[in-house]
N, C-alpha and C positions, 0 to 999 in steps of 0.2 A: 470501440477501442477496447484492447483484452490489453491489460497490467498484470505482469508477473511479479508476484511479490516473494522472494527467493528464498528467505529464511526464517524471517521474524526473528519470535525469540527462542525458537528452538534452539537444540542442540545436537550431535550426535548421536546421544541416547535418546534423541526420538526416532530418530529413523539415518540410514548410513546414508541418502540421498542429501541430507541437508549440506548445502554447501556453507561451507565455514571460513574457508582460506580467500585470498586475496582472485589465487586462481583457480577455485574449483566454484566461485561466482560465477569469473566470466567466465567460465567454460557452461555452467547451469544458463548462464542468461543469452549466451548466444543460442543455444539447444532451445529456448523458449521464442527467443527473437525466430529461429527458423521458422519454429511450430506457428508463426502466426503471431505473438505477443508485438506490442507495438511501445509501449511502456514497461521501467524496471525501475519495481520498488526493493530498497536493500536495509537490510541490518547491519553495519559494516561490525567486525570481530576482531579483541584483541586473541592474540596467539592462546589463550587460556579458554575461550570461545565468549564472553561475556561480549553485548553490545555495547559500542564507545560514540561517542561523539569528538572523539580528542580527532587534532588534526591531523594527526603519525598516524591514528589508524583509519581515518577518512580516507587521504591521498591514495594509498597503494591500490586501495579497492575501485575508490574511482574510477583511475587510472587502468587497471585490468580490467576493468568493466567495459571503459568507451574504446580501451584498443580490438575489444572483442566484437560489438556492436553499435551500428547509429543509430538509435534510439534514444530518446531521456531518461535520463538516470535519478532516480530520486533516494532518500535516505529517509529514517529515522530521527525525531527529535523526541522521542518515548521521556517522560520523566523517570523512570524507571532506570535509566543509563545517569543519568544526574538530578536527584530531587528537588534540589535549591533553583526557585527560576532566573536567579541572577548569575549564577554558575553557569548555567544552560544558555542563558543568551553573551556568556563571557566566552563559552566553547566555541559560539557560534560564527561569534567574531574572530575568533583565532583562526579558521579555516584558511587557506593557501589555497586549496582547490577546493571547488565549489561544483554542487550538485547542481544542476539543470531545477530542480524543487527537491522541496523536504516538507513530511507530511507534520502537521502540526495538529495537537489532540487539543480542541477548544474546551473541554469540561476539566483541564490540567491547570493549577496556579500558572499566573504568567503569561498564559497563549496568546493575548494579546501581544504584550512587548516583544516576544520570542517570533512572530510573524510577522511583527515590525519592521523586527532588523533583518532578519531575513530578506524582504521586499528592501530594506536602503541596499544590501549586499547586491540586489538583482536574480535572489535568486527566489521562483516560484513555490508559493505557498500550499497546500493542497490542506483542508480543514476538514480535520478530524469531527464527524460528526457522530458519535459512538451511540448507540438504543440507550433508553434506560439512564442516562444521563443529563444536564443541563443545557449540555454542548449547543441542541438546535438554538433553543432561547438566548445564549450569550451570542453567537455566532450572529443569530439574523440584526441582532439590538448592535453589531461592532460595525464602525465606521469603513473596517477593513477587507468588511465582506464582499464587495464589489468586485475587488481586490486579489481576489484569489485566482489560482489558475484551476481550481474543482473543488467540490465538494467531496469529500469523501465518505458515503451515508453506510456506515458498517453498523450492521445490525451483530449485536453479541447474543442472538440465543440461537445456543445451538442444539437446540434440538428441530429438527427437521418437520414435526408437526404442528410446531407455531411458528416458525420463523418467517414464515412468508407474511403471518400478520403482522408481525414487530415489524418487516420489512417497511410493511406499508402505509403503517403507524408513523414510522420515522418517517417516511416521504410526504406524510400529510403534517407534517410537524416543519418539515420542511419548505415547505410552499415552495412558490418560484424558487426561492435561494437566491435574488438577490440578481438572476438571468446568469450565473455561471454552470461550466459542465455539472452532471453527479455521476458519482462513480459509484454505484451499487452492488456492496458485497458482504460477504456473511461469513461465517466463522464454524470449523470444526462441521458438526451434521445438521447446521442449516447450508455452510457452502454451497451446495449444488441447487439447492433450491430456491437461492438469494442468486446466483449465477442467474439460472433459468428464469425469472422473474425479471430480471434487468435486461435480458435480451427477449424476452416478449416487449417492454416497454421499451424499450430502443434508447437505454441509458447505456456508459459503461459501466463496465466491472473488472476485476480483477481476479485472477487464480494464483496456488502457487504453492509451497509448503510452508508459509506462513499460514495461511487460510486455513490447508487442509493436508492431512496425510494420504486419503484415501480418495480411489475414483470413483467415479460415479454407481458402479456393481461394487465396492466396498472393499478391493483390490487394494491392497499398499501400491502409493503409485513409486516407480522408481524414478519419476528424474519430472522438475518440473514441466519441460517440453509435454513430457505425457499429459498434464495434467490442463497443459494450453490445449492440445490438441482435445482433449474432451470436449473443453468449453466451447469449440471451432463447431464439434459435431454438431452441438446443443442448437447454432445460429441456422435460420433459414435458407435455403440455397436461394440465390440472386435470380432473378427471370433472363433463361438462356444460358445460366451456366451448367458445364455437364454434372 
């Protein structure tokens, strides 16, 4: 499975592809669903472009997103959009419309309870496992581990000459996980190499202009879709397809 992750926490002045509006998402994420993407990770944006968790700026993105594609839509619960975790699971509850999942970073105060309610809401949890963090250890030790709908094992180095061993550092840190998916993917110029290493091992992963700006020959990509369709290349052709 390939997850398009649409924005992060860019902006405009990283690159004019990043979609920022309610509908220059769903327009990014249907372009990606075409390319092959089966999943869509979103940063939703107040009008100033900062990430929100508020429920006015959830709905309309939502909303533009699933009128555009049937796929899962998943959000952001970054602490960086609200630091306080009791603020963060008070935004969470306010929600009117609700993600399909929203990714939740375990080495963040709170993650616990913030996954909590999330799962009483109904809505799937994807756990944030970040390199270089506590994340695997509090994650494997939580009762709510079982409980997830993925692991999420994002390796943070990016530089492209170690990141296939943080990769694999993290995955051995990982062990089973608990018998849930992992979703294996890397950041800035480990990206492609954290990509290509999750489809040798038959995990998923994710691409997208959150991930990365660049494709694989070092190209600005223009429009997520491109940057699915790389990841497509990367995979094996199936026996007997042309």
């Amino acid at each position: 499975m390939i997850q398009v992750c649409l924005n992060g926490r860019r902006g405009a002045g990283d690159s004019a592809a990043v979609p920022m509006s309610p509908a220059s998402m769903a327009e990014s994420a249907a372009g990606a669903v075409a390319a092959g993407a089966a999943d869509v990770h979103v940063h939703p944006k107040t009008p100033c472009g900062h990430d929100s968790l508020s429920a006015r700026v959830l709905e309309p993105v939502l909303t533009a997103i699933r009128g555009a594609v049937d796929v899962p839509v998943g959000v952001t619960t970054g602490a960086w959009d609200e630091p306080d975790p009791v603020r963060r699971v008070e935004r969470v509850r306010s929600w009117t419309v609700l993600p399909d999942h929203a990714s939740v970073n375990w080495d963040e105060p709170g993650a616990e309870e913030l996954a909590a309610t999330l799962l009483e809401r109904g809505v799937g949890v994807e756990a944030g496992i970040r390199s270089g963090t506590e994340a695997a250890r509090r994650f494997l030790a939580s009762p709510l581990a079982p409980r997830v709908t993925r692991v999420l094992a994002e390796v943070a180095d990016p530089d492209p000459a170690t990141a296939l061993s943080t990769a694999r550092s993290l995955l051995d840190e990982l062990g089973a996980a608990h018998g849930v998916p992992v979703l294996l993917h890397g950041e800035d110029g480990g990206a492609w190499p954290v990509a290509g290493l999750a489809i040798r091992l038959g995990l998923d992963t994710r691409i997208g202009l959150e991930d990365t700006l660049l494709l694989p020959d070092g190209r600005p990509a223009r429009s997520n879709a491109q940057l699915v369709e790389a990841v497509r290349r990367l995979q094996p052709r199936l026996p007997g397809s042309a």
